[in-house]
N, C-alpha and C positions, 0 to 999 in steps of 0.2 A: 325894814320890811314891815307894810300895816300888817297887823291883825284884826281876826274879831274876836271876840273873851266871849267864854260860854258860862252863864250863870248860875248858880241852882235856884231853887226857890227861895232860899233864903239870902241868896243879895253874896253869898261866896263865890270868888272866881275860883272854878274847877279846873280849867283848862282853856289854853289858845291856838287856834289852827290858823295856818297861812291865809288868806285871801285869795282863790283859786282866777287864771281869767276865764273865761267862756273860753270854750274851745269852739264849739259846735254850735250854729244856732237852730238847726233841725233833727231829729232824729235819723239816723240812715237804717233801714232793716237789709239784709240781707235773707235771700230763700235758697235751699236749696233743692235740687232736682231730684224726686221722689223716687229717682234711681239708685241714689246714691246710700249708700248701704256703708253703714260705720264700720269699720276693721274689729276683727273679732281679736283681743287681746285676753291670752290666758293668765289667771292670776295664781299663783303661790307665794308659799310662806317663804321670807328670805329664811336665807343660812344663818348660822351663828356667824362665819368669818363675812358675808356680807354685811350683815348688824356692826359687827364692829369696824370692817371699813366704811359704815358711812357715819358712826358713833367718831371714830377718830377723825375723818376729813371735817368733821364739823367743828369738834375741838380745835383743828388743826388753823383751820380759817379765821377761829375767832383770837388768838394768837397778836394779828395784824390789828386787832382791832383795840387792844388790852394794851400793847404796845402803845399806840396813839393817845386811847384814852387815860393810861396811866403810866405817862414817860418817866415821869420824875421816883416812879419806884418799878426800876426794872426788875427784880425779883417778883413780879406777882406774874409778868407774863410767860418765866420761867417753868413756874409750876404748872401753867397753863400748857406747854409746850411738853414738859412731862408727862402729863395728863392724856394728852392726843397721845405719846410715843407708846404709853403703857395699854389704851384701849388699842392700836393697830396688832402690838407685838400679841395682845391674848388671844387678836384671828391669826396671824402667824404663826403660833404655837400650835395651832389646832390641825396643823400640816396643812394648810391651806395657801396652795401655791395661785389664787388668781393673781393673772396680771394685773389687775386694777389696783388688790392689794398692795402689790408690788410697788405699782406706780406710786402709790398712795405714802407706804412707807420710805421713796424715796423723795420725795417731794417732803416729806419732813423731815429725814435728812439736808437739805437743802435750805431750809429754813434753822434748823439747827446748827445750820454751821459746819455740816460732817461730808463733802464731796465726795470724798471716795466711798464710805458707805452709802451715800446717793449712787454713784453710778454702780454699785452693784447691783443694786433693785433696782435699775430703773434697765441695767443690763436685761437682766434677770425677766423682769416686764415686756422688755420686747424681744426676746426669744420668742416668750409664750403668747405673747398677744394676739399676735396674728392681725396688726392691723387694727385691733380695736382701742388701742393707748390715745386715751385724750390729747389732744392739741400740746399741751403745756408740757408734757410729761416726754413728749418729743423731742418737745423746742431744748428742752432742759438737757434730754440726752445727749443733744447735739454739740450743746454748749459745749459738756464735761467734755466730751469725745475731743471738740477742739482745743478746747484748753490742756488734754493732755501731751497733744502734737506739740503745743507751743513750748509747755517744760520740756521734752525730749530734745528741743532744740537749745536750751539752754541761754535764753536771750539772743542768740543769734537770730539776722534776718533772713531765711533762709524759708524759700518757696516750700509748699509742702505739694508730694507728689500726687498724679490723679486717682490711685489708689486710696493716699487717705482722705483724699476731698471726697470721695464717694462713701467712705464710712461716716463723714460728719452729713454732708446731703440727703442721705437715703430716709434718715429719721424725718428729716424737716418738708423733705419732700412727700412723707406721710402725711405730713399738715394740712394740708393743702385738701386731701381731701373731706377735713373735717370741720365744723360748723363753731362758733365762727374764726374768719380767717385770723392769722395772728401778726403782724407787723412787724416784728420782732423775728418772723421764722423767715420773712423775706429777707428784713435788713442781716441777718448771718448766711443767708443765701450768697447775698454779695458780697458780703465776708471771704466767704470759701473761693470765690473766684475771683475777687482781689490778690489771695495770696497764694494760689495756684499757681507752677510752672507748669501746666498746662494751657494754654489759651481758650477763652468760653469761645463760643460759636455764636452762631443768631439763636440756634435753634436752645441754646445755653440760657442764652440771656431774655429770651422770651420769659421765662418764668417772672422776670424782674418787672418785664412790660405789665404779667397779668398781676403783680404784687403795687405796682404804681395806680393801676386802675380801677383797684379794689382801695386806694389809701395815698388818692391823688394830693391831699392836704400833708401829707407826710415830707414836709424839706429832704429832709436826713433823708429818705429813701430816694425820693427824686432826683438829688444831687449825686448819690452815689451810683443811679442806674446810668443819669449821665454820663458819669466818668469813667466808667467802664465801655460804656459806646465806643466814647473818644480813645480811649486807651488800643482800642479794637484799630480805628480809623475811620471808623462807620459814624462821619461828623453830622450827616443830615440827623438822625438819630438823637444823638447829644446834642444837637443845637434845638429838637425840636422839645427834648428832656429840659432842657435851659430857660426855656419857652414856659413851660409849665412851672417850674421852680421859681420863677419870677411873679 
């Protein structure tokens, strides 16, 4: 990759930035209409348990980065990972039940390795949330929620019924209406109705239609809305999924 080197006065290289390309060769202004009146947003002081769940999400993030940056001594992203566990639990202590929290604590759970203390909070989180639980903290739910059906089953292959396909959906089907969409909540979508005795519908599998069209580049997703078409008998469908997969 060229660079250019930036000098000082005295002939030392301080520093080297990218080589940027033109993007633009005009200015564009945009105006708006002298109508239009900014949204009146009220300000206050966060809480102590919100300070610390966004003190531990940030710890909690930089984690993944400590890990990369320094593989060869995994003990330093350890302490790092402590670090996040012990700023969330001091707003938890302070009896501070937000769901966010919640979310927050279990999603480090889940990084640490502890499932089942993950889906207590993340339980716990969507009791209270009421709707408001981030994308991820969903898709997560949902996971655990299925991966528990699967132990119950014991390695056996064995349909799970439309009841509990609705406890693993309901979460993921909260996704959907949050920004942005997640790939990952569609492809367990078709999961759950891959392994359903129940049979999906159209009006089922529509979801998958708007999960391919939101993330047409996605094979894996494409292939698998296919095959559940097909599975159905509805071949124009899958063949036109086939279509796009190619």
């Amino acid at each position: 990759r060229r660079h250019t080197r930036l000098r000082n006065v005295t002939g030392v290289q301080t520093c080297a930035l990218p080589i940027l390309p033109v993007a633009i060769q005009r200015t564009t202004h945009y105006r708006l209409d002298r109508a239009v009146k900014p949204p009146t947003v009220a300000l206050r002081d966060a809480s102590p348990a919100e300070i610390g769940r966004l003190k531990g999400e940030l710890e909690r993030l930089e984690v993944g980065y400590v890990k990369d940056r320094f593989s060869n001594a995994p003990g330093i992203a350890v302490r790092y990972l402590d670090q996040a566990h012990r700023t969330l639990m001091r707003a938890y202590e302070q009896d501070s039940r937000d769901p966010r929290l919640l979310a927050a604590i279990g999603l480090w759970a889940l990084d640490a390795g502890q499932p089942a203390s993950a889906r207590e909070f993340l339980e716990a989180a969507a009791t209270g949330g009421s709707g408001k639980l981030r994308a991820r903290a969903s898709l997560e739910l949902a996971r655990l929620r299925l991966a528990d059906l699967h132990a119950q089953r014991n390695g056996k292959a064995e349909k799970i019924s439309a009841s509990e396909a609705a406890t693993v959906l309901s979460p993921l089907f909260a996704t959907r209406a949050l920004n942005p969409p997640l790939v990952a909540a569609y492809d367990l979508i078709a999961t759950v109705w891959d392994e359903c005795e129940l049979p999906p519908t159209r009006g089922h599998l529509a979801v998958l239609d708007e999960g391919v069209a939101l993330f047409p580049r996605n094979a894996g997703l494409v292939y698998r809305t296919a095959a559940l078409y097909a599975a159905q008998g509805w071949n124009d469908e899958a063949r036109n999924y086939v279509e796009v997969g190619l």
